[in-house]
N, C-alpha and C positions, 0 to 999 in steps of 0.2 A: 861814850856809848853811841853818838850822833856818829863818828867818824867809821865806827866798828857796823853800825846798821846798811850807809851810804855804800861803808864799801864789799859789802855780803852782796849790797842792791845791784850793784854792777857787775860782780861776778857773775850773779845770778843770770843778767841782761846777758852777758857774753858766753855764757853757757846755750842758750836759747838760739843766740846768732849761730854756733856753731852747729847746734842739732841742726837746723833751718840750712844751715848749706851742703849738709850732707842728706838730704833730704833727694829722693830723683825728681827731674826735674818733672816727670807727668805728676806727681805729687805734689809739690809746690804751686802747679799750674792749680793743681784740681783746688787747694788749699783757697788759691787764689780768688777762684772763681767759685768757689760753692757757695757765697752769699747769692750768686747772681742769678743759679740754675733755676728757680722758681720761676722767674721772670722770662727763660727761654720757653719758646713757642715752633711745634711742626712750620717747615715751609706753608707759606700762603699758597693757595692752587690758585688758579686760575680758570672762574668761571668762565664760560661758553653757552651759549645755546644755540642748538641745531634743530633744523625744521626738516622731517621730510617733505618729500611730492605726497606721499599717500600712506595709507596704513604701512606697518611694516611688512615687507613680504623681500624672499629672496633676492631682489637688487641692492637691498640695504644689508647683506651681510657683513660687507668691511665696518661698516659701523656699531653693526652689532658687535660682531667677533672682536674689536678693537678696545667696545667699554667692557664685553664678558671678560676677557684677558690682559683689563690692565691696563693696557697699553699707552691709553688716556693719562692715566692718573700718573707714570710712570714719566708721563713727559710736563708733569705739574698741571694738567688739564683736568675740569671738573666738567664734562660732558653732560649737560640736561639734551635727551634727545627728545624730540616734540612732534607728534603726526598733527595736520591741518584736516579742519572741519570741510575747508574746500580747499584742493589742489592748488587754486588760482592766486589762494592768499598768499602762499612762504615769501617770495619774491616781493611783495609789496610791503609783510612787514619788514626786511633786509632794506629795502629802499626808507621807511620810517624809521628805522633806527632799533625796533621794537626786538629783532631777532640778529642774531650774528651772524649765522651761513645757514641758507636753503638750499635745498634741491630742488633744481627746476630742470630746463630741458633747453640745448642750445637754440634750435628753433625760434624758442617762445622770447629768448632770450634777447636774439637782435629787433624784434619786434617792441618790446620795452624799453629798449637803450634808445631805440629809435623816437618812443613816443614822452622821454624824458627819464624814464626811472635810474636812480643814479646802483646803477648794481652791478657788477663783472663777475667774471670767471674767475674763482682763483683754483678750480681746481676740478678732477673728472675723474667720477667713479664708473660708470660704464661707456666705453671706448668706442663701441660702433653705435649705428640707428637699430633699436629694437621695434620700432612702427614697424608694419607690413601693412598690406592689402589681403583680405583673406575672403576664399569663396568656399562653398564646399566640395571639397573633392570630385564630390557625385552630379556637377551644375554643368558640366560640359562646356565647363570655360577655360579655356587652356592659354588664352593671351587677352591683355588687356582689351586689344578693341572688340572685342566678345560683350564687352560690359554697354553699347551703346541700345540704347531706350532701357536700359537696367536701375535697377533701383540699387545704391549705395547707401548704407548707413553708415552715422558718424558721431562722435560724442560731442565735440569742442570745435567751435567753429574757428574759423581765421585760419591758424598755419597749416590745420588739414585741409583745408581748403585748397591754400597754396600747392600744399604737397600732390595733391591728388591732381590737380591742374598739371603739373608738371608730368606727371607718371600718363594721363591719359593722353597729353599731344606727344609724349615718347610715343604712341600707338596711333597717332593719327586722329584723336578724336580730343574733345572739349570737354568742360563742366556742362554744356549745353547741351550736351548727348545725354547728360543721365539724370535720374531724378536722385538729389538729395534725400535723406529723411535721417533728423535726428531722433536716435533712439538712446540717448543720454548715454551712460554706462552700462546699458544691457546688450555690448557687441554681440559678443556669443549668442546669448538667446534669440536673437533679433534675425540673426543667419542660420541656428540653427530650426527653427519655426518656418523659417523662408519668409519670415515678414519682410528680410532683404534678399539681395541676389550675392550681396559684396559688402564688405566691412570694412572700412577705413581709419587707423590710428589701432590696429589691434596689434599686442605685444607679440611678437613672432617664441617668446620663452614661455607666455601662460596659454593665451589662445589657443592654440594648436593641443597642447595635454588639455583644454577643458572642455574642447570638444570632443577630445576621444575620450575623456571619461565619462560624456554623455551618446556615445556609442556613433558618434559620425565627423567622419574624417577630414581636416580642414586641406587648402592649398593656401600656399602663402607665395604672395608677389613683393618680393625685398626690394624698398624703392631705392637702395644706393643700383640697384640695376634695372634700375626704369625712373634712368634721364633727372634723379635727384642728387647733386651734389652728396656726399659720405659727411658726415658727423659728427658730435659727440652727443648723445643720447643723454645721459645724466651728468649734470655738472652741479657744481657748488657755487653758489653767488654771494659775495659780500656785499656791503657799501661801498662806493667808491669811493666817495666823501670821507669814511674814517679809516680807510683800509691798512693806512700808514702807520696810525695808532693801535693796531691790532696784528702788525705781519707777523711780528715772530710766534703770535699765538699762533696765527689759521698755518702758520710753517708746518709746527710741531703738530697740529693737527693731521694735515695732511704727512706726514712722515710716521702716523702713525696708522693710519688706512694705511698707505703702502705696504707697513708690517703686515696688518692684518690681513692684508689681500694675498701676499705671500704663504704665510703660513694655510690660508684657505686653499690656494691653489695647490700644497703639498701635502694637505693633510683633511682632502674632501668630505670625506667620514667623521673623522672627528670634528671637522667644524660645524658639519648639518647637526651635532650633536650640540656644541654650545650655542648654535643656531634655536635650537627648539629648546633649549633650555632656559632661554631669554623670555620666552613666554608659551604654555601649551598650548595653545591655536593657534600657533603655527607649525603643530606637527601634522599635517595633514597630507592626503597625496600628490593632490594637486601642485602645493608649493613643496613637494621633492624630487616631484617632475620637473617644475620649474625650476630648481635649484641646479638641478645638471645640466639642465640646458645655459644656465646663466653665466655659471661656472667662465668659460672662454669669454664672457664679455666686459671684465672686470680689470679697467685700468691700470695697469702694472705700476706705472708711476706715476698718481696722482697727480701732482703737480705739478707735471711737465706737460706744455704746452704747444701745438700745433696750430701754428698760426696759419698753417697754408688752408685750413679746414675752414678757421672764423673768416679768414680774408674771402674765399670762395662764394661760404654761404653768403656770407653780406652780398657780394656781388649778384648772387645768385636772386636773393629778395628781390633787391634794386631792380633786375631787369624783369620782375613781374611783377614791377609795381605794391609791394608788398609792404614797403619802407619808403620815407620821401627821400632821406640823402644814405651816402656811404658813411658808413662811421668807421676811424681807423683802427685797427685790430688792436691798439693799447684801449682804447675806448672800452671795449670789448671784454680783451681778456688780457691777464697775464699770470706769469710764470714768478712765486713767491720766492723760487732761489736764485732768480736775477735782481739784482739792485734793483 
């Protein structure tokens, strides 16, 4: 009976083996592995956090349009996007370690590197200088040296300073022609009251629509044509210190602005659409004035880098005393898809 049971038992064995090989093989696999499926887990994303310059308003659409569509999450990125209580801070937490990438301004930028902050460019969402100089239409001031014994307002002292230095000896005159007066962030109001004659650091995309919505019409002086070195207006600054430990994230980052700017630039409508969809105050006129205007100043390729720009402006500091030495353009900035 022993021999009769043993050998039913191995029949049986070999019956089994044969179902088992005639089995496809996605089946056998699955057999395989279905104790294990519990245990699998979605890909790990990869947090981020990102600081703007200022609340949000149309400069920031790649980033919006970029988390509304995905675009983030698509390249394993977990996007916290974060506005500052004060403009001044993004850039200093990126140098503590506190924040991964801010938007700052390249100006403000070499002034930092300069006075130790360890933080670079790795990347640029709006392409040209949005500052201007702005008077009102109706002041009868048609060229800079118009502005001497003139009252300037200004919000942020230091590199408007600089800028404005350079724009007024373009025309023959000094800082010592005109009166200063800070009127904090109340450019507009400040010129349009005639508390000043002239506004300095005013965005040439809002200023201009917030004055003609309050019924008087600005003039704008573009300092890339008065004697200031050209720019990059909004940039992204890392650490420099860990930048190495984090490239391929701020890559895929930057590669996905680039999408997003893309698709903003072909599809202007719909995007001012998941623009104000991001939050309802900012459907307003004002930032859809500003939105068309902004439109042409949006980086095409993010992280492609123009060194002839940081090389210049450095230089350009240097010779007005603005920075004590030259720093070299890797110091600076660089380009995430070069080694």
């Amino acid at each position: 009976m022993r021999r009769i049971h043993r050998a039913a038992s191995v029949l049986l064995m070999s019956l089994a083996l044969m179902l088992a090989g005639s089995l496809p093989a996605q089946a056998q696999t699955a057999q395989e592995t279905s104790a294990g499926n519990d245990d699998l887990a979605p890909p790990q994303m990869i947090p981020l956090s990102v600081m703007l310059d200022w609340y949000v308003n149309p400069v920031h659409a790649p980033l919006i349009i970029a988390k509304q569509r995905g675009l983030f999450a698509k390249r394993g990125l977990d996007v916290d996007i974060q506005t500052p209580a004060d403009p001044s801070v993004p850039p200093k937490l990126v140098a503590a370690g506190r924040i991964d990438l801010a938007l700052s301004y390249q100006p403000q930028l070499h002034l930092q590197v300069d006075q130790g902050l360890p933080i670079v460019r790795v990347g640029t969402l709006i392409a040209t200088p949005l500052n201007a100089l702005m008077v009102r239409a109706d002041s009868g001031i048609s060229n800079l040296s118009q502005l001497k014994g003139k009252k300037v307002g200004y919000s942020v002292g230091g590199v408007e300073e600089v800028l404005l230095g350079a724009m007024l000896e373009h025309s023959g005159l000094s800082l010592d022609d005109v009166e200063m007066v800070n009127v904090n962030f109340s450019l507009t109001p400040a010129l349009i009251s005639e508390k000043v004659d002239a506004v300095t650091g005013a965005f040439r995309n809002f200023e201009p629509a917030q004055m003609q919505q309050e019924g008087v019409k600005g003039k704008a002086f573009y300092i890339e044509e008065e004697g200031v070195p050209t720019y990059d207006e909004l940039i992204f600054v890392a650490n420099r210190d860990t930048l190495d430990q984090h490239r391929d994230a701020y890559r895929r980052f930057m590669d996905a602005i680039g999408e997003a700017t893309s698709w903003i630039i072909n599809h202007p409508d719909d995007a001012w659409q998941q623009f104000i969809a991001y939050d309802d105050s900012l459907d307003t006129p004002l930032n859809h004035a500003a939105w068309e205007s902004t439109l042409p100043r949006f980086a095409l390729r993010p992280a492609a880098l123009d060194a002839k720009r940081y090389r210049d402006f450095e230089a350009f500091l240097l010779e007005r005393g603005a920075i004590k030495a030259q720093s070299p353009v890797s110091r600076l900035a660089v380009d995430l898809d070069n080694p």
